[in-house]
FIMAR-937444 format. One line per 10 residues: number of its first residue (from 1); their letters; for each residue x, y, z of C-alpha. Coordinates in Angstrom, 3 decimals. Each point is the difference from the previous one (the first is absolute). Layout:
NUM) a) X,Y,Z; ... .
//
This chain:
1) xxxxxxxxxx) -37.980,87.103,30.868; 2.367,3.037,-0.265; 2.468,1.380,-2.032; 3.130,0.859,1.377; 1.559,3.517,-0.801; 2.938,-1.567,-1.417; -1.846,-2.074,-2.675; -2.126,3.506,-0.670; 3.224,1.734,0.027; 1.507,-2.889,-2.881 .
11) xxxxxxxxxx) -3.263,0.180,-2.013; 0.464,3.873,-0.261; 3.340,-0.437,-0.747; -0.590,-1.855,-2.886; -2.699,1.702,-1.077; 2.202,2.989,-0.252; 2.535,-1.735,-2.028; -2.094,-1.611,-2.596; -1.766,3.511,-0.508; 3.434,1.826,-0.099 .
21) xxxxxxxxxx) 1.317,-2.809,-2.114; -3.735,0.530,-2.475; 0.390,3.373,-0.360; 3.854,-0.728,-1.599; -1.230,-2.565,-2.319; -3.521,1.622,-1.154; 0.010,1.024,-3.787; 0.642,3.645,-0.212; -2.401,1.733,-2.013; 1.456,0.478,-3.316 .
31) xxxxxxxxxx) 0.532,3.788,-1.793; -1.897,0.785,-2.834; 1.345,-3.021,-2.790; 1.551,1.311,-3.058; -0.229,-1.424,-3.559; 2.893,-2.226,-0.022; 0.754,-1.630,-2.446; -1.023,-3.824,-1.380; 2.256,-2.389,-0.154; 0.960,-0.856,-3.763 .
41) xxxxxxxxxx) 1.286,-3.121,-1.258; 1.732,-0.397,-2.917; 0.414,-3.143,-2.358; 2.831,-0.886,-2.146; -0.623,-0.509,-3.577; -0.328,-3.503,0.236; -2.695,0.415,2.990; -1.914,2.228,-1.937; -0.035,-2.465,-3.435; -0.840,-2.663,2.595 .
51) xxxxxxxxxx) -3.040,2.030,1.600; -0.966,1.204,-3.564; 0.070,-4.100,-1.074; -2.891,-0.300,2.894; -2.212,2.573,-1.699; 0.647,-1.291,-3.524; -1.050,-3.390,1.556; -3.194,1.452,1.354; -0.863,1.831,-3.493; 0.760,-2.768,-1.759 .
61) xxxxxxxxxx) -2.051,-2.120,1.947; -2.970,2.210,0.429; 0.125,0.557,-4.233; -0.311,-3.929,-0.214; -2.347,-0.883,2.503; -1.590,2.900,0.704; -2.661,-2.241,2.387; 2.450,-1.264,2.241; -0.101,1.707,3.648; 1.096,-1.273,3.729 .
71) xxxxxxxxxx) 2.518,-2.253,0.851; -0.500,-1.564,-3.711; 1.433,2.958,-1.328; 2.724,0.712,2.404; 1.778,-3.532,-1.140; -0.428,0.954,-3.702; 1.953,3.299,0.650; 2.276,-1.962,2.078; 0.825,-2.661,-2.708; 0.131,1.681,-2.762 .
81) xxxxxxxxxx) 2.368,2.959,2.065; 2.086,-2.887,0.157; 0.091,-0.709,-3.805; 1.041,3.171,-0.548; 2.348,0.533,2.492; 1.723,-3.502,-1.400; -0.079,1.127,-3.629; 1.201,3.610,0.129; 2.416,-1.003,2.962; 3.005,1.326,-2.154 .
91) xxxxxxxxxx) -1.628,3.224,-0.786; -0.901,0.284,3.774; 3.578,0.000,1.197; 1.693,1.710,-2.516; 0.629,3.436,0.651; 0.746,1.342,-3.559; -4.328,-0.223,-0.652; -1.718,2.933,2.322; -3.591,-1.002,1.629; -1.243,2.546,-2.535 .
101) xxxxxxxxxx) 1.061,-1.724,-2.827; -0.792,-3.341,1.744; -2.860,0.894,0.546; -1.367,1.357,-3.827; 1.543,-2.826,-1.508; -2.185,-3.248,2.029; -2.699,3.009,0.241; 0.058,-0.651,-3.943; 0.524,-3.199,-0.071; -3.096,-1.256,2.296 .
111) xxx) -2.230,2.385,-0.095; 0.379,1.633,-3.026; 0.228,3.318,0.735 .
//
């Protein structure tokens, strides 16, 4: 069996491209990186009482039932997140009360402190 020159001559061909066409889309090797900066993310004032509500959950939570761990504990944070988020609802979306003072005032309230 042979190989004609013009098959030889097509496979070289090819080859040529698809290394021409490599060397275009290999990564170039990057230059030294510089400290850029992370991304930041800010949340509004009702986002942050919101994401505070989750930790007051947890606290609260954890001060009751301090035993509680897993998946058992997740649902307790979860429901009782919920309370709160139905019960201080008004304070939540009114933007005369800062997260700060949101935040002292339940921090007083449940826990006490």
């Amino acid at each position: 069996m042979g190989i004609s020159e013009f098959n030889v001559h097509n496979v070289l061909r090819t080859y040529a491209r698809q290394d021409r066409l490599g060397k275009v889309h290999r990564a170039q090797p990057r230059p030294a990186q510089t400290a850029q900066p992370a991304a930041r993310v800010s949340l509004s004032p009702t986002g942050r009482k919101v994401q505070w509500l989750g930790q007051l959950a947890a606290a609260v939570v954890d001060r009751a039932e301090p035993g509680v761990e897993g998946e058992a504990r997740a649902e307790r944070v979860r429901s009782t997140k919920e309370a709160l988020l139905r019960r201080h609802q008004a304070e939540i979306g009114d933007s005369q009360v800062s997260p700060e003072a949101f935040e002292a005032n339940l921090t007083g309230l449940y826990l006490g402190s």
